[in-house]
ZAMARGU-4260 file (C-alpha; in steps of 0.2 Angstrom, whole numbers, plus 5000, padded with zeros to 4 digits):
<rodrens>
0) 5107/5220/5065 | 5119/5207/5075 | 5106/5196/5080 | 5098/5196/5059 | 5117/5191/5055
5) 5118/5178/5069 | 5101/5171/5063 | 5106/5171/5043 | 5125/5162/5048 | 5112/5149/5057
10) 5103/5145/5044 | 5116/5145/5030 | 5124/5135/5039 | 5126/5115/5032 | 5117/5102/5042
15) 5124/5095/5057 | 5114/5086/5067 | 5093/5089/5069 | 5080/5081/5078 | 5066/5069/5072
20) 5049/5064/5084 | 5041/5049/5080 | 5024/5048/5087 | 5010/5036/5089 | 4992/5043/5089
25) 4981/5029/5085 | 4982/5020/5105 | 4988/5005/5094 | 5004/4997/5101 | 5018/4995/5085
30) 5030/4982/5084 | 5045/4986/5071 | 5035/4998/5062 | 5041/5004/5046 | 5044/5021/5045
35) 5050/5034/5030 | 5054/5051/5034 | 5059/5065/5022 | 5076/5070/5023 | 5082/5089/5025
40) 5092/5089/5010 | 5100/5075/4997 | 5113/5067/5004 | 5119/5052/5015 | 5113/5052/5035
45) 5115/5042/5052 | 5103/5039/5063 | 5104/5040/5082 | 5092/5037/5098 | 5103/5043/5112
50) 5118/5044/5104 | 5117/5026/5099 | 5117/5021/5082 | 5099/5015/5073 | 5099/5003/5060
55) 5094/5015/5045 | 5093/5017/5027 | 5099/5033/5017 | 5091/5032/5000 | 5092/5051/4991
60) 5080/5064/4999 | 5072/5049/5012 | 5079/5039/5026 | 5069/5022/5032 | 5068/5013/5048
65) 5058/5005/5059 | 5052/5009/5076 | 5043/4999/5091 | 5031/5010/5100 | 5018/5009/5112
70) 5000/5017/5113 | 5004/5036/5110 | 5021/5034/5116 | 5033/5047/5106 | 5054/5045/5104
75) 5066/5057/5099 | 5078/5051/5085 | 5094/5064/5080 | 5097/5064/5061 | 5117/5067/5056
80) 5127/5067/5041 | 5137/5054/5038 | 5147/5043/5025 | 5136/5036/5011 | 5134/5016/5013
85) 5132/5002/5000 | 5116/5000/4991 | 5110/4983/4995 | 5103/4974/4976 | 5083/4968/4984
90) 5077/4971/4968 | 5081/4956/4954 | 5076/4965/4936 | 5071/4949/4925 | 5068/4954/4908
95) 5048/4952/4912 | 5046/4955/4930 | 5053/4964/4941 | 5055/4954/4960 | 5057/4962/4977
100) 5065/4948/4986 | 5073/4952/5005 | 5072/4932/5009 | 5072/4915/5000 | 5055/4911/5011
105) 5046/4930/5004 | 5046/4936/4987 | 5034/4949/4977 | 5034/4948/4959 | 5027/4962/4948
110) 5026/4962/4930 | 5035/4975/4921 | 5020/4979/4911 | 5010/4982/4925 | 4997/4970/4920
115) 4988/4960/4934 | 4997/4970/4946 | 5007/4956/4955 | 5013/4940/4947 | 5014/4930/4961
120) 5017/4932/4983 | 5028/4917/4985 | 5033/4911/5005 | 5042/4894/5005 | 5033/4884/4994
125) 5016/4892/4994 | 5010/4907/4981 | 4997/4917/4988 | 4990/4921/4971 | 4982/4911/4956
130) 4986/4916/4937 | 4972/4926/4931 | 4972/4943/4941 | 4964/4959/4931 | 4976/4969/4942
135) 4971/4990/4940 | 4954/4994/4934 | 4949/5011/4924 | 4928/5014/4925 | 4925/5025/4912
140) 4911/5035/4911 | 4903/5023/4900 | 4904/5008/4914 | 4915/4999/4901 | 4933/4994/4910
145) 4950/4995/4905 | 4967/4985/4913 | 4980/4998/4918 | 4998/4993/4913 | 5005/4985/4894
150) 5003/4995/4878 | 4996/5013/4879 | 4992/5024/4863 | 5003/5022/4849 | 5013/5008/4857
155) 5021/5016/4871 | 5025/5004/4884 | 5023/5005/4901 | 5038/5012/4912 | 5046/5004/4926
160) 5059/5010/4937 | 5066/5005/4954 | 5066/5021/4962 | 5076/5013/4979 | 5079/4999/4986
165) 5090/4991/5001 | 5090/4981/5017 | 5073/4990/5025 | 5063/4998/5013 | 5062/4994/4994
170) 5050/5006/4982 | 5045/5003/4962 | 5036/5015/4950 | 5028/5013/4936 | 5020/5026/4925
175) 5010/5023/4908 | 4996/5033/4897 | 4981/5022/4897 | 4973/5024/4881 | 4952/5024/4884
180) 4937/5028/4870 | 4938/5037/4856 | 4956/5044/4855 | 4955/5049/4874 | 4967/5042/4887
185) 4974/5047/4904 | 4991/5047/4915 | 4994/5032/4926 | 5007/5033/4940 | 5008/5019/4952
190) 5020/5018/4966 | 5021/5003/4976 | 5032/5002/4991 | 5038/4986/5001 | 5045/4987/5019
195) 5056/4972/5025 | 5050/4969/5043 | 5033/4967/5035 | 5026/4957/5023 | 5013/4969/5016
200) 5014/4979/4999 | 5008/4996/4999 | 5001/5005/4983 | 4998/5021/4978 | 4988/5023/4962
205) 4985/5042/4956 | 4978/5046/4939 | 4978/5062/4929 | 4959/5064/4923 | 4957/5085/4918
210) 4943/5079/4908 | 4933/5068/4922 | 4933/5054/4909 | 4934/5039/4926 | 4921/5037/4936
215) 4929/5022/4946 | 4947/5014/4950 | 4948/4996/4955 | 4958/4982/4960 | 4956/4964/4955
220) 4966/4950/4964 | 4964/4930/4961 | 4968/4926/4980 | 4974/4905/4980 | 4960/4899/4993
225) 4961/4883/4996 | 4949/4871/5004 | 4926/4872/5002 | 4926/4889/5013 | 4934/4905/5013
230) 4932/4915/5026 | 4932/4934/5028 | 4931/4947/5041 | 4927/4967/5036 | 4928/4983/5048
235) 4915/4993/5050 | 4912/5000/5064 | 4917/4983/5072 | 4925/4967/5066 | 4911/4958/5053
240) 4914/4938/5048 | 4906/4927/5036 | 4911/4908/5030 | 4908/4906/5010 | 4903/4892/5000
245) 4904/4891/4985 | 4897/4904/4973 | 4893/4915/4987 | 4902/4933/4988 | 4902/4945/5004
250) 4906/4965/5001 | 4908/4978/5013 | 4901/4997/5007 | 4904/5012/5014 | 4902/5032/5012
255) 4901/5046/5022 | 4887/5043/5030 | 4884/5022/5033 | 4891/5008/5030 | 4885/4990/5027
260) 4891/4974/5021 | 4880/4963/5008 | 4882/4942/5007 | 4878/4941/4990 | 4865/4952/4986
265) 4856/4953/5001 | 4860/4965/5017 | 4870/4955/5030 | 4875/4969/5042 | 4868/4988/5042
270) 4882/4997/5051 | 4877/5013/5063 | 4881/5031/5056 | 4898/5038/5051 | 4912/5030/5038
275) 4918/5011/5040 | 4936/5007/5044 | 4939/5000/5027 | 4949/4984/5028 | 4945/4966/5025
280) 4953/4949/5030 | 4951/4935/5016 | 4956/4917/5022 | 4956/4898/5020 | 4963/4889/5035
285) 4981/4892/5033 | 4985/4908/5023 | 4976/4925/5024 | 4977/4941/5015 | 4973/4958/5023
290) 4967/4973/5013 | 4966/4991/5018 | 4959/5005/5010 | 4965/5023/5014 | 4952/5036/5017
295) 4937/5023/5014 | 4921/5028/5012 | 4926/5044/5011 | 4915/5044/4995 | 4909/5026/4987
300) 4921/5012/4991 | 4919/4993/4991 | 4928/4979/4996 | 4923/4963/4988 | 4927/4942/4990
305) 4920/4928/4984 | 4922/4910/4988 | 4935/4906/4976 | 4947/4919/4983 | 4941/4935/4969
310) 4948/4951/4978 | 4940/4966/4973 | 4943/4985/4978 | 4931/5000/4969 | 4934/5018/4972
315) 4919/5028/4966 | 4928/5043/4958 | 4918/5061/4950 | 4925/5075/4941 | 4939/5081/4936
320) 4956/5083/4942 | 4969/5070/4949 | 4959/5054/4958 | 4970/5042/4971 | 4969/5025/4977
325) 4978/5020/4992 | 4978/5001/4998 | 4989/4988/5007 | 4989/4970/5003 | 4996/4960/5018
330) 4999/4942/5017 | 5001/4931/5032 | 5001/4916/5038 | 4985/4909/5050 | 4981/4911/5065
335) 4982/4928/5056 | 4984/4937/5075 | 5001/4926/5074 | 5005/4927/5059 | 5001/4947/5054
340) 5008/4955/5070 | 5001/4972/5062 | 4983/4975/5062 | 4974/4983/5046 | 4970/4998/5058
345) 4988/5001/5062 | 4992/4999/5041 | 4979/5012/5040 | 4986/5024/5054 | 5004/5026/5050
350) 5015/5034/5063 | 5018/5054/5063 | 5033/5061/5060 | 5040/5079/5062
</rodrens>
């Protein structure tokens, strides 16, 4: 009986101080890799590794930072409460866009609508972006496509909210009904989160479909490629490159089983058996965006560019039930092993936390 009260005044008791592991699994060495933990409860917290203080930030029931880690390598943080800090502004509402701005030299602009997905990347005086992206794609079971984001059934607009935001980590929501044939719609939420120490933009797409009315989510992206070649690189099973000219397109394909990637129509690369890893590099000869999907191949997916810098990701999606697209967009300078210091594998394996 003593030791049941002892136990119950334990765990009544409010939160002190309480371990968190950070762990690397993937053998990829991490260089101020953004981290987001779930907190034990609401409230404001302080960070420590070794009693010292980690840069941190506190933001309702999550707390951000970032960790530098080497291949496997674990570290033991200790969470404690603490006075609640001032909540940096990153985020400037403009009364069409809404723009995640950390410095002058790196700023994401995504329309409040939705539509397109992103208005423009803009680093110093360069837009990584041309007008004219699609932005979210529904398939319905028809094959004709609709744009996510704007005006759903009976005018209801697409809602936007900034649901944190501060000196590390800065995350926007949207969520819209998406109006298809015949009377028939289905609920959109998009949730797009933007860490400071990298310049990447990571997007969480989840749609509510009970009735299996989509058969594919996609992404369309007008990249600004400059210059007669664009060049790409795709993982398979190993690093894949191609130079296009103009008119010619490259696309990787994966599913469960095999994997291979097509220059234009015709096979360019038959990967071996298994699932491809499921990123893409898309370059001219200063500027590169990387693209990672999560859990490709999985079933159907496809990673797509062409020479003019068209972007393309397709999910192939069946049944009923909630479908989910996961992809970052990373947008470096070249060399891209300068100028990304993360590597779309390392996007793809983000560290564990417990």
């Amino acid at each position: 009986m003593r030791e049941a009260l002892v136990l119950f005044l334990a765990l009544a008791a409010p939160l002190v101080a309480q371990v968190l592991r950070v762990k690397e699994t993937a053998g990829i060495r991490r260089f101020g890799y953004p981290v987001t933990a779930k907190l034990p409860a609401p409230g404001a917290f302080r960070l420590l590794d070794h009693g010292k203080p980690v840069p941190a930030q506190c933001r309702g029931d999550e707390i951000d930072f970032n960790v530098s880690l080497g291949p496997n390598e674990q570290r033991e943080y200790q969470l404690e409460a603490a006075p609640a800090g001032p909540e940096d502004r990153v985020v400037k509402e403009e009364s069409s866009q809404l723009v995640v701005a950390y410095t002058p030299s790196l700023q994401f602009a995504v329309p409040r609508d939705l539509l397109g997905l992103l208005s423009s990347v803009c680093a110093s005086k360069w837009d990584y972006l041309k007008p004219g992206s699609q932005g979210l794609l529904l398939r319905y079971r028809d094959d004709m496509l609709f744009r996510v984001g704007g005006l759903g059934p009976w005018g209801t607009p697409t809602q936007a909210r900034v649901v944190k935001q501060g000196p590390l980590a800065t995350t926007l929501e949207f969520s819209s009904t998406e109006a298809l044939r015949s009377s028939r719609s289905v609920e959109s939420r998009v949730r797009m989160e933007f860490p400071r120490s990298k310049s990447w933009v990571k997007t969480t797409w989840t749609v509510e479909d009970a009735e299996a009315l989509i058969i594919g989510l996609g992404v369309d992206l007008n990249l600004n490629i400059q210059g007669e070649l664009a060049l790409v690189d795709f993982g398979g099973g190993s690093m894949v490159y191609a130079a296009l000219r103009a008119g010619q397109r490259a696309a990787l394909i994966g599913g469960p089983q095999s994997w291979q990637v097509l220059l234009g129509p015709d096979p360019y690369v038959t990967g071996q058996a298994g699932p491809a890893e499921g990123w893409a590099h898309v370059m001219d000869r200063e500027h590169c965006t990387a693209v990672a999907v999560a859990g490709f191949g999985e079933r159907q997916d496809r990673i797509e560019a062409t020479a003019g810098g068209r972007l393309q990701i397709w999910r192939e999606v069946r049944g009923g039930g909630p479908k989910i697209l996961t992809f970052w967009l990373h947008f470096v300078s070249m060399p891209v092993q300068v100028g990304a210091a993360t590597s779309p594998q390392a996007m793809l394996a983000p560290l564990k936390i417990e």
